[in-house]
C-alpha positions as semicolon CSV with decimal commas, in nm:
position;residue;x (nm);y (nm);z (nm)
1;X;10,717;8,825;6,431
2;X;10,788;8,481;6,454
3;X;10,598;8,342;6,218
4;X;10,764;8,581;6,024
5;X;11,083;8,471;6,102
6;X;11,010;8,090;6,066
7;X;10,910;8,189;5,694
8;X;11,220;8,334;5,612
9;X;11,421;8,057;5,769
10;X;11,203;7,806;5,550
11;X;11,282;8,013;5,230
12;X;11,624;8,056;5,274
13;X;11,669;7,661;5,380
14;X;11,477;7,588;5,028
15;X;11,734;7,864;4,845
16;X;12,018;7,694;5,035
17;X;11,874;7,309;4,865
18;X;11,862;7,443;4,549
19;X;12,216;7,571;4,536
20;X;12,368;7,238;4,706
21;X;12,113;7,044;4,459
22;X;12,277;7,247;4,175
23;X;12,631;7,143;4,306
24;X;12,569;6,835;4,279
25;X;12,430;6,806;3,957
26;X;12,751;6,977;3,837
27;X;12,969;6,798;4,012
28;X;12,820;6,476;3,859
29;X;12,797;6,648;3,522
30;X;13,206;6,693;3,607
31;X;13,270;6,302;3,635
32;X;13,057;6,234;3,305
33;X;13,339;6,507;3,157
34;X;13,607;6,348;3,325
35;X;13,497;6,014;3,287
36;X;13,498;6,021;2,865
37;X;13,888;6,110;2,938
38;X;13,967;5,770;3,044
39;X;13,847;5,695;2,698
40;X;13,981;5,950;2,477
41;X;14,318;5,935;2,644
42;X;14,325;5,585;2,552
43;X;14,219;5,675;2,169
44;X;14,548;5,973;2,264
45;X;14,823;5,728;2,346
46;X;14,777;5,505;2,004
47;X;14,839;5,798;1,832
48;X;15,150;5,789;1,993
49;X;15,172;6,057;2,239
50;X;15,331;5,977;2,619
51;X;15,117;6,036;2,927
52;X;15,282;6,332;3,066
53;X;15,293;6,518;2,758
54;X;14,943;6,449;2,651
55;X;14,849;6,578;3,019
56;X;15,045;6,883;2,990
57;X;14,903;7,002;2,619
58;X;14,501;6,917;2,767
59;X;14,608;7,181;3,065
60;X;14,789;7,410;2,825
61;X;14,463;7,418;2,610
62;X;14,273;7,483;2,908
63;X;14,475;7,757;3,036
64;X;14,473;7,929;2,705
65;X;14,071;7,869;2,706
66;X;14,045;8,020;3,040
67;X;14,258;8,325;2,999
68;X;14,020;8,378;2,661
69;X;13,737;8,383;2,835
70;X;13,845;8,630;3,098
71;X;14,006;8,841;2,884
72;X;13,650;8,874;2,688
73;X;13,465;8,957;2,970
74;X;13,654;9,198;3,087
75;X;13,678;9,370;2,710
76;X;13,272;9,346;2,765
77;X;13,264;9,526;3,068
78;X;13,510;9,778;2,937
79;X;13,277;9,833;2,672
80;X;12,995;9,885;2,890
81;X;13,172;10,158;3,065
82;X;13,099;9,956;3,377
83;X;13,440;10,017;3,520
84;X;13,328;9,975;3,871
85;X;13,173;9,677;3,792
86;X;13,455;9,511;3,606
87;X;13,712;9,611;3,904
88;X;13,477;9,405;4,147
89;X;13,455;9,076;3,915
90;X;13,804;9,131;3,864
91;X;13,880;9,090;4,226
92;X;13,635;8,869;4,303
93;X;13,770;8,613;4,030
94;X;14,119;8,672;4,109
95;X;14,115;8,644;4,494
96;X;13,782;8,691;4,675
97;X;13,839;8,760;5,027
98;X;14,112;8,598;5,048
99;X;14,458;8,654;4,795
100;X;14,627;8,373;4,711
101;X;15,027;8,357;4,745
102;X;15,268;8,253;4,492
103;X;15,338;7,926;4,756
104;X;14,956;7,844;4,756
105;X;14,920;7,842;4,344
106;X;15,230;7,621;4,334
107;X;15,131;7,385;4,583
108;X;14,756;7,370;4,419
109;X;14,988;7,346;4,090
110;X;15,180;7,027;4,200
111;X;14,925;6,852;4,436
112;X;14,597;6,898;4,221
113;X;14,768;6,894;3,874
114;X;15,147;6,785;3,869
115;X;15,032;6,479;4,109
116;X;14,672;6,393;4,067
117;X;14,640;6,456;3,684
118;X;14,997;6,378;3,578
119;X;15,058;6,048;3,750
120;X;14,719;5,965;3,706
121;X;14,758;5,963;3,312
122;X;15,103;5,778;3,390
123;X;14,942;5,491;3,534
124;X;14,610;5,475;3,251
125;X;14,917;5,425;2,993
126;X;15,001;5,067;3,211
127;X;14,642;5,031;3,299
128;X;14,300;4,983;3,152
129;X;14,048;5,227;3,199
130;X;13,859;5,053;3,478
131;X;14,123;4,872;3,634
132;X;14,306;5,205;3,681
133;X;13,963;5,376;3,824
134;X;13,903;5,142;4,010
135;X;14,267;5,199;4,206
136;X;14,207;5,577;4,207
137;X;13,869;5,546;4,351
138;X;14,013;5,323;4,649
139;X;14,307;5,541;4,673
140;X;14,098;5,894;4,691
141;X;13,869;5,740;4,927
142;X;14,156;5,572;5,201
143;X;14,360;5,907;5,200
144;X;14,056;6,133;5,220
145;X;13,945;5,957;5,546
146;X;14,284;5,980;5,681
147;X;14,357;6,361;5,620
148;X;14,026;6,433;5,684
149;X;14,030;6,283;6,025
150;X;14,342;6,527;6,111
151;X;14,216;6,846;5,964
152;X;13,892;6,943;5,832
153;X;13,691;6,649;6,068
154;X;13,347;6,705;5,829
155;X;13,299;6,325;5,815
156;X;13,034;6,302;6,106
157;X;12,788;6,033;6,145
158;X;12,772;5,643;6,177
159;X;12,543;5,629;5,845
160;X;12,769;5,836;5,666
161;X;13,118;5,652;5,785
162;X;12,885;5,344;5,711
163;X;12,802;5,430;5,373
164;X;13,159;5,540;5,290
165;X;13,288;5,190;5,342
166;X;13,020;5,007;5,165
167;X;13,122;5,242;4,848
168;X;13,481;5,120;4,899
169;X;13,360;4,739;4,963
170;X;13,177;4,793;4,631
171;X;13,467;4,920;4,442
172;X;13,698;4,645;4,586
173;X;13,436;4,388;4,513
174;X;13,416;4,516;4,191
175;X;13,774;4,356;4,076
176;X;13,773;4,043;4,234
177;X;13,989;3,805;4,212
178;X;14,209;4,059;4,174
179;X;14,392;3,906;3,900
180;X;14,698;4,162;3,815
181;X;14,963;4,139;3,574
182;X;15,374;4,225;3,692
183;X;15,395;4,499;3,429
184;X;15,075;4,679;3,623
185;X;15,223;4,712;3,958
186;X;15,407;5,064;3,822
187;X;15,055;5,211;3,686
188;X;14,937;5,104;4,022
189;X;15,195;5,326;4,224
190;X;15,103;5,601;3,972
191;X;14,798;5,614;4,074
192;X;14,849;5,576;4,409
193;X;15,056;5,845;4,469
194;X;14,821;6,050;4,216
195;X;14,533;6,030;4,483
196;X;14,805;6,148;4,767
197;X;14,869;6,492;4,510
198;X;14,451;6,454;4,447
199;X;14,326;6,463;4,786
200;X;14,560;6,699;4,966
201;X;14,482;6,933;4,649
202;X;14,077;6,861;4,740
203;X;14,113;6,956;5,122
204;X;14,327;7,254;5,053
205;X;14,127;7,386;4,844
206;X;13,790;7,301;5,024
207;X;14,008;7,518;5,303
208;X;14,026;7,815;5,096
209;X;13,661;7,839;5,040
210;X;13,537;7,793;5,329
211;X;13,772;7,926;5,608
212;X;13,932;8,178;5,397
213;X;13,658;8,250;5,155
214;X;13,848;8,239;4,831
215;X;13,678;8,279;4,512
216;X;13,654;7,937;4,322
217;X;13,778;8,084;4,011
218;X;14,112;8,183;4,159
219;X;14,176;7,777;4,231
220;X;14,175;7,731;3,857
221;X;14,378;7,946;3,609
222;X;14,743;8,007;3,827
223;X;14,765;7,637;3,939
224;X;14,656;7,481;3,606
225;X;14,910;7,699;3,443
226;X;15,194;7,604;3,704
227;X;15,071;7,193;3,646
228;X;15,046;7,244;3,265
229;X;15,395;7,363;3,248
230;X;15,595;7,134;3,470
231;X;15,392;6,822;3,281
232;X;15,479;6,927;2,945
233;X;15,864;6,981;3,086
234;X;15,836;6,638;3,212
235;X;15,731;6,524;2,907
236;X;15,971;6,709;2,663
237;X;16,245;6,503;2,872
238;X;16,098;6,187;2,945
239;X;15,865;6,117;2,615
240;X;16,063;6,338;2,377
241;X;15,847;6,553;2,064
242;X;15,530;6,383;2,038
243;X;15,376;6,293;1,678
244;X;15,089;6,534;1,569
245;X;14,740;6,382;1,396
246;X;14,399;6,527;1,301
247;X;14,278;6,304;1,570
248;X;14,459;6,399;1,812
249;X;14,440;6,741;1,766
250;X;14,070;6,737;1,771
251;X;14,104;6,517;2,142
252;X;14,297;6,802;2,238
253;X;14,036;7,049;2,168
254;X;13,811;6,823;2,370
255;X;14,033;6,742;2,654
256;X;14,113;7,096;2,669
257;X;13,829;7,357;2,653
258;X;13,543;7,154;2,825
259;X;13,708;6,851;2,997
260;X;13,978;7,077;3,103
261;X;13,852;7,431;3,156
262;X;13,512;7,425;3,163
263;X;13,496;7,106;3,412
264;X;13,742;7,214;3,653
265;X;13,586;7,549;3,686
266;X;13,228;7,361;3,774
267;X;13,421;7,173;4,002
268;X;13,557;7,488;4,205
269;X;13,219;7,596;4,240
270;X;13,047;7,259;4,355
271;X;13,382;7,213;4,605
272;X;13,218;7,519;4,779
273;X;12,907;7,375;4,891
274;X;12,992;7,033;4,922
275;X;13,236;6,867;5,194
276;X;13,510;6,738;5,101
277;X;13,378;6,351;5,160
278;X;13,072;6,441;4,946
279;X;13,268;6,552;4,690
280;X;13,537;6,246;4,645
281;X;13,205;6,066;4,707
282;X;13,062;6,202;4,380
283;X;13,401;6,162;4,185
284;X;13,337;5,775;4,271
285;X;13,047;5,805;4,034
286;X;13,319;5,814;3,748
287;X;13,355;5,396;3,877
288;X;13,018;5,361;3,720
289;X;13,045;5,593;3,418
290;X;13,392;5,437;3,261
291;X;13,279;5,069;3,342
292;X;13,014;5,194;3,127
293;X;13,206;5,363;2,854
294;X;13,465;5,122;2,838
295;X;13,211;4,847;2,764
296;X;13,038;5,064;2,470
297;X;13,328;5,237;2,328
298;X;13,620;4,995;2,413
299;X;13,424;4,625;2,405
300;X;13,529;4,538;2,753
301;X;13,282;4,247;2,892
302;X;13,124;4,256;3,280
303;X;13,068;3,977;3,493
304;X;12,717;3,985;3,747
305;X;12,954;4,004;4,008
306;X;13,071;4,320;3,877
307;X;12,805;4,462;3,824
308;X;12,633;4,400;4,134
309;X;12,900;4,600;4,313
310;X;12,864;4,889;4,088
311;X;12,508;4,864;4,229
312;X;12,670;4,871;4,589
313;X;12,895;5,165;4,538
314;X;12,599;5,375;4,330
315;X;12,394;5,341;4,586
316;X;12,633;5,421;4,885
317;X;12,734;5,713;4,675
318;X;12,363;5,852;4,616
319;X;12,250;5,745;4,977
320;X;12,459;5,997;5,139
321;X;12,424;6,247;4,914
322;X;12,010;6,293;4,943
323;X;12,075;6,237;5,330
324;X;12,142;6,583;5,410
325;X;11,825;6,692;5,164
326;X;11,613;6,456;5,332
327;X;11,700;6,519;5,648
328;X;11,660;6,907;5,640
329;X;11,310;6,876;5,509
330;X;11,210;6,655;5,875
331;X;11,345;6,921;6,067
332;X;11,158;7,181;5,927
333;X;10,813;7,008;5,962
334;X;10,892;6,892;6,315
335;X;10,993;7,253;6,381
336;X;10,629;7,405;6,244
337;X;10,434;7,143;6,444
338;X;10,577;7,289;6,751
């Protein structure tokens, strides 16, 4: 019987790997997504489009891609006379367990839209891709400690705290002397205040999944529509009727559908089995990935100092993430010795 029972536990620990092994290969998939919008959204604004309105067409495209998509699948289900079926997805996309309110989607809407993605595209227009990541990284990472030593408390662990700063040491590292011009300071408050709107967004949410078991899905469509709308108000009145291009239309299409839609949806999911540290851990990865880009797309140049500080943060960043997988793995073999 207990042999029996220690089998089981074993094969649902491995199941329970694979899924958080998954999540993190689709959260990291995310930032590659995410990261190649630093780059098109610099490509965006020489076309001549302001920062809040290009933010607010990318979420109207990926609204519109969403609502597409679930308007398909249902139709498919309908077809299948699997009405049953269909009611339970239904429910299960829109709510879960737990219904949101109107006050929840508009609060996701401002915080995790509104906030993180519209000022954050406010300060990339006064700052250069890496510069600006580098501030968001910092930003995410300071405000994330402090909210999540008042609510959610899942940082635990020297090695982990530990780790967390050398990730931060790296980024900060990564920028020195620090050399910053007067006409940056306002794309630096952007983005400051972006990562206030983009962490209390990340622990809310992380809240609804796991204490009130809402469906990931249901973070998505309502509040993108509610941050897609107020940005492209915002920019109607502070950026005026933006020019249309070929180019631009086709970054749209990109930014939209799968930058937009498809990685914010991937991002839901992964939020559920990863803690909220793990998971602005893993958004730090984008430090790496547009230092990268901006040096192959954009000709940017990197000092050894620089990039031996990307090699600090990557590896802070990957260290705690295979902790937990490594650590599991121990326990397990200790246990069947005994």
């Amino acid at each position: 019987m207990e042999a029996e029972k220690k089998v089981k536990n074993n094969s649902n620990m491995q199941v329970l790997s694979m899924i958080r092994a998954l999540s993190i290969t689709a959260a990291v998939f995310v930032t590659l997504l995410w990261s190649s919008s630093y780059i098109l959204n610099q490509y965006a604004f020489v076309e001549g489009v302001g920062p809040f309105t290009l933010a607010g067409m990318r979420y109207s495209a990926a609204v519109f891609t969403l609502w597409v998509v679930l308007r398909l699948r249902d139709q498919k289900h309908a077809q299948r006379n699997e009405v049953h079926e269909a009611q339970s997805v239904n429910r299960e996309v829109s709510q879960g367990k737990w219904k949101l309110t109107w006050k929840d989607n508009v609060f996701l809407g401002i915080t995790g839209f509104i906030l993180a993605q519209g000022l954050q595209y406010a300060g990339q227009f006064y700052l250069p891709p890496m510069q600006s990541n580098m501030f968001l990284s910092v930003g995410n990472m300071l405000f994330l400690l402090v909210i999540d030593a008042i609510w959610l408390r899942e940082l635990k662990g020297r090695a982990t705290f530990l780790a967390v700063l050398a990730a931060m040491a790296g980024i900060v590292i990564y920028y020195y002397p620090w050399h910053l011009a007067q006409s940056s300071l306002i794309g630096i408050v952007l983005i400051l205040i972006s990562c206030v709107g983009n962490v209390m967004h990340l622990t809310y949410s992380r809240y609804l999944l796991t204490r009130k078991q809402t469906a990931p899905s249901a973070l998505v469509l309502k509040p993108m529509l509610i941050g897609a709308a107020g940005m492209l108000l915002t920019g109607f009145i502070l950026e005026g009727t933006p020019p249309y291009s070929l180019k631009l239309i086709l970054i749209l299409l990109w930014l939209g559908p799968i930058n937009g839609a498809l990685a914010f949806t991937l991002w839901a999911w992964s939020q559920k089995q990863l803690r909220a540290y793990e998971s602005s851990l893993i958004n730090n990865l984008m430090l790496l990935e547009v230092a990268l880009m901006d040096i192959l797309f954009l000709g940017r140049s990197m000092t050894y100092l620089q990039a031996g500080s990307l090699c600090i943060t990557g590896t802070a960043i990957v260290a705690v993430q295979l902790a937990p997988l490594l650590k599991k793995p121990k326990q397990l073999t200790r246990e069947s010795d005994i």
